[in-house]
N, C-alpha and C positions, 0 to 999 in steps of 0.2 A: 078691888083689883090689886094684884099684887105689884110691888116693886121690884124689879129686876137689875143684879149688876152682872153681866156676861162679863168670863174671864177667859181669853184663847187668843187663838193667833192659827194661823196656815187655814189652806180652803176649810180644814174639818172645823175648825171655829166659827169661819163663815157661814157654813152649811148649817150648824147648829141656831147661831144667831138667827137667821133665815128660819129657820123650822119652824124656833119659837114663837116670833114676831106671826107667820104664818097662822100659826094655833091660838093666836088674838093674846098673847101676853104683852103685857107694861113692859118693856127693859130702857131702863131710866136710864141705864151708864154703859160703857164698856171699856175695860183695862183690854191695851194688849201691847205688844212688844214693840221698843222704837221703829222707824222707819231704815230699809235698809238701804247702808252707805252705796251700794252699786245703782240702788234704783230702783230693785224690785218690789211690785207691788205688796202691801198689805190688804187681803181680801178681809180680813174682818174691819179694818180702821177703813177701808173705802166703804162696805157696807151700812156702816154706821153713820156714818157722817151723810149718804145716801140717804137711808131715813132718819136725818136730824137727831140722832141719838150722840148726846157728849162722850169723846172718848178722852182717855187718861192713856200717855206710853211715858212710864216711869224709864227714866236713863239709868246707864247701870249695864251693868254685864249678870246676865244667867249665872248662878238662882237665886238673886240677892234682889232683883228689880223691885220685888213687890213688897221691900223693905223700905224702901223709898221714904223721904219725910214728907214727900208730897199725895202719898195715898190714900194718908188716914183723914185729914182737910179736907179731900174729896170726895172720901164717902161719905165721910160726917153729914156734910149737904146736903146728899141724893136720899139719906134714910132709907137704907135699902131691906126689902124684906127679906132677900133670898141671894147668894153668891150662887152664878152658874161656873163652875170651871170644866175647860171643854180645850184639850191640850196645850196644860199649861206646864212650864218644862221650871220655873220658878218657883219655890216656897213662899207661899202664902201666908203669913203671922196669923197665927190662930186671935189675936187679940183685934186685927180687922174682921174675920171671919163673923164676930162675936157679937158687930155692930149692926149687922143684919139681924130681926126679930125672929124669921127660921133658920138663923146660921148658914150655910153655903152648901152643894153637891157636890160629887165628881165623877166626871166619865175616864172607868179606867179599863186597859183593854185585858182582862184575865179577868178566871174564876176566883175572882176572894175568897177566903184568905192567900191563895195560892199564888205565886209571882206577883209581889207587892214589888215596889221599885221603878223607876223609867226606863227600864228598860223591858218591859213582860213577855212582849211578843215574841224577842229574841232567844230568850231564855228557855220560854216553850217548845219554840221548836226545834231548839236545838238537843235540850232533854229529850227528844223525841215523844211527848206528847202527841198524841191522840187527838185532843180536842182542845180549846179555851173559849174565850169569851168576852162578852162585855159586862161590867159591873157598874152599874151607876151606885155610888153610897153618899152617905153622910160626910161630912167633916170636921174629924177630932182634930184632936192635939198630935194624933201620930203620924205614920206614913201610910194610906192607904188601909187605913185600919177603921173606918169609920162604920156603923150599922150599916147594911144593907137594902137599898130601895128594890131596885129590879134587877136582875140577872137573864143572862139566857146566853146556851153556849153555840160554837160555830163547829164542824170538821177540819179538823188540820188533816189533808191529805197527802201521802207519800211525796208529791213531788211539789206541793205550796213550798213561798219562800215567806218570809217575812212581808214582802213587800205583797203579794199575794192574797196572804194570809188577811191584811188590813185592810188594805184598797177594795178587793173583792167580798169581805167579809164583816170586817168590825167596825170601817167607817160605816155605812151604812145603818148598820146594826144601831151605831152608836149614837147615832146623830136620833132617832126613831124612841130609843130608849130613853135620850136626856130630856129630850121634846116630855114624854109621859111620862116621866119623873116630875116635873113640874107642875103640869096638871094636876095630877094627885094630890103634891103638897099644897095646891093653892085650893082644892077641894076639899084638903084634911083627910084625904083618903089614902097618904103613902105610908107605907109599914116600915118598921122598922126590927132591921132582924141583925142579931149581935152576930157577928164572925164567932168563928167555931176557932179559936188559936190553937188549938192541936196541931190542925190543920195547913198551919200558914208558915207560907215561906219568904224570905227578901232576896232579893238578889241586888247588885248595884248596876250605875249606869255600866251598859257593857264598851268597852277598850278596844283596843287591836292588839293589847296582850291577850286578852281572853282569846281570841281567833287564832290563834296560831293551829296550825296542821300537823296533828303524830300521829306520822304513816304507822307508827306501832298499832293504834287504835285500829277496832274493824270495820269493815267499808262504812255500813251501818250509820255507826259515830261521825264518819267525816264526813258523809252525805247531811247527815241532820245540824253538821256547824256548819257546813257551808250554806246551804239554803235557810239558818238560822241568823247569818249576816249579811245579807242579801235583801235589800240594796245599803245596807251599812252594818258596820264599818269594813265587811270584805273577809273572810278566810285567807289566810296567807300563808306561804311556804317562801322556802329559798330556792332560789335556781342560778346553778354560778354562779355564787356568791349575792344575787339582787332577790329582792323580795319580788315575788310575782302574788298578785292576788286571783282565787278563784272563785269564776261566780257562778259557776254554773259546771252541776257533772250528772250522774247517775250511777248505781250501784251497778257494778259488774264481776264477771267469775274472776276466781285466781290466777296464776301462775303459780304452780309449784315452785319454778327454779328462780323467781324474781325475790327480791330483796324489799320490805317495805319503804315505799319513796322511788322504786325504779322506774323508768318510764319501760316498758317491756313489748308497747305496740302501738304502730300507730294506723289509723284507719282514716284511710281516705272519704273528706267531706264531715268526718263525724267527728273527730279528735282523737286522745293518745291516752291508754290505761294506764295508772300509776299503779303499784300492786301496795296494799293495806296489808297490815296484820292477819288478817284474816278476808278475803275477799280482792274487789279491786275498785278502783272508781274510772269511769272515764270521763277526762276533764275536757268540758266542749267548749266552754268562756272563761276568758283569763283578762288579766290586765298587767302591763308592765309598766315599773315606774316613772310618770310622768307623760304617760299615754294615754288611751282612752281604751274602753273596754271592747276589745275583738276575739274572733271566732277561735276556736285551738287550732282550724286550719291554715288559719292568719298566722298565726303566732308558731306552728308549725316549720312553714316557709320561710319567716321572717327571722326566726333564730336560729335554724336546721338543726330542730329537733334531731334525734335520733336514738334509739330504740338502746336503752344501759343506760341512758343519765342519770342522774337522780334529785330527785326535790329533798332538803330537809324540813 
C-alpha cells in the first residue's frame, strides 16, 4: 500500500481528500493551511482529524508556509511514498517533494503547457478562450511544468465566469482526475508525457491592476475581463471619480453618437449600456465601494444614473 501525504486546503482539498481515502488509499499525513483567525472552518484539517489522519498547518503567511522548519521533521517521519497537492496556493521546496519515493502530483486547472501560474482560470477566460481544463502532472523543480499524467478539457461558454467555469466544471473534474492519478501511480500504470514548451505560456497571480476597464477595447474584450474576474478580483471602472466594480453584463449593439465609457441608455429592470470601442455592454451587476454587490437597477436609483455619464 502506498503512503500518502495530501497537501490543500478549501472544500476542493476536502473533496479530494474524501475521494481518495474513498478509493481505499493509505494517506498517512495531511499539510494545510493555519486555522482562520475569524473562526471559519478548515474542511480538510476537520476531515482529517475525523479519520484520525495527522495534520501539519505550517504558520507563516502565503507562499512561504510550506517553507517552514517544521515540515521537513515531519515528513521525515511519515516516509511518504507520494505528495498529493490539491489547491495549494504555497511553494512547495522541491527538496521535500524529493523525500517521498514517487515525488508529489498536482492538480492544476488548465491545458499544460498553457496558462501555468495561480492564476489560469482567470487568464483563460479572459483571453477569450474557447476551452481549458484539468491537468493533473508531476512535480519538478519548476512552475507547473512537470510530465503529464492525465488531462481532459471542459467548454468555456460565452456567458461562464470564472467562478462558473470551476465550481460547475473543473472542481469536479478535478477531484475525479487526482483520485485516478493515484491509482495508476500506486499500480505503476501512470504515464508520463513531457509538456510540448513551444506551447506554453505563464501568466502571474492576477491583481486589480490587471482588471481595469478600456471602454476603447471592443464589447468583446470587456465582456471576456469582466466575467474573467468574476468572483475575483472584480473588473473596475471609474465613476465620479470612485471606483465602481462590475460583475456582471453582456454584449450589446452600439451607439453611433456615444462616446466609449458613456452610459447612453438605461433600461428598465435590466440595466444601463456603456458604449465600447466598438460595440456596447450592458452592465446588469455592479458594486460600490464598501457595499455589497446589487442590481444596475439598484445602483441605477440609488446614484441617479442618467444617460451621458461616463465610466473611465
Amino acid at each position: 500500500m502506498m503512503k500518502i501525504v495530501l497537501v490543500g486546503q478549501a472544500p476542493f482539498g476536502k473533496d479530494c481528500l474524501e475521494s481518495i481515502l474513498q478509493q481505499g488509499e493509505q494517506v498517512v499525513g495531511v499539510i494545510t493551511v493555519p486555522d482562520d483567525p475569524k473562526g471559519r472552518p478548515n474542511p480538510v484539517k476537520d476531515l482529517a482529524l475525523e479519520k484520525n489522519i495527522p495534520v501539519l498547518q505550517p504558520p507563516g503567511r502565503s507562499p512561504h508556509r510550506l517553507k517552514d522548519t517544521s515540515v521537513i521533521p515531519w515528513v521525515k517521519d511519515l516516509k511518504p511514498d507520494l505528495f498529493v497537492l490539491v489547491f495549494v496556493t504555497d511553494f512547495m521546496p522541491y527538496e521535500v517533494i524529493k523525500m517521498s519515493t514517487s515525488g508529489g502530483i498536482n492538480f492544476h486547472p488548465s491545458l499544460l503547457p498553457k496558462y501555468r501560474g495561480g492564476s489560469a482560470i482567470n487568464w483563460a477566460v479572459i483571453s477569450g478562450e474557447k476551452e481549458t481544463g484539468v491537468t493533473v502532472h508531476y512535480i519538478d523543480e519548476g512552475v507547473d511544468t512537470g510530465d503529464i499524467i492525465l488531462q481532459e478539457k471542459v467548454t468555456i461558454e460565452p456567458e461562464d465566469s470564472v467562478g462558473s467555469v470551476y465550481f460547475n466544471k473543473l472542481y469536479p473534474l478535478g477531484v475525479s482526475l487526482t483520485t485516478q492519478a493515484v491509482k495508476l501511480i500506486r499500480e505503476g500504470r501512470a504515464p508520463r508525457v513531457p509538456q510540448e514548451e513551444s506551447q506554453s505560456s505563464f501568466q502571474p497571480v492576477i491583481t486589480e491592476d490587471d482588471v481595469k476597464i478600456d471602454w476603447k477595447n471592443n464589447a468583446e474584450t470587456i465582456h471576456d475581463l469582466i466575467r474573467g474576474s468574476n468572483p475575483s478580483p472584480g473588473a473596475h471602472s471609474l465613476f465620479r471619480g470612485e471606483k465602481i466594480k462590475v460583475w456582471e453584463g453582456e454584449i450589446s449593439e452600439a451607439d453611433p453618437g456615444a462616446r466609449p465609457g458613456e452610459v447612453f441608455e438605461l433600461l428598465e429592470g435590466k440595466g444601463f449600456k456603456v458604449a465600447a470601442g466598438s460595440g456596447s455592454i450592458l452592465i446588469k451587476r455592479v458594486q460600490l465601494p464598501g457595499d455589497g454587490k446589487i442590481s444596475s437597477q439598484q445602483f441605477i436609483e440609488q446614484v441617479g444614473l442618467k444617460p451621458g455619464e461616463q465610466l473611465n
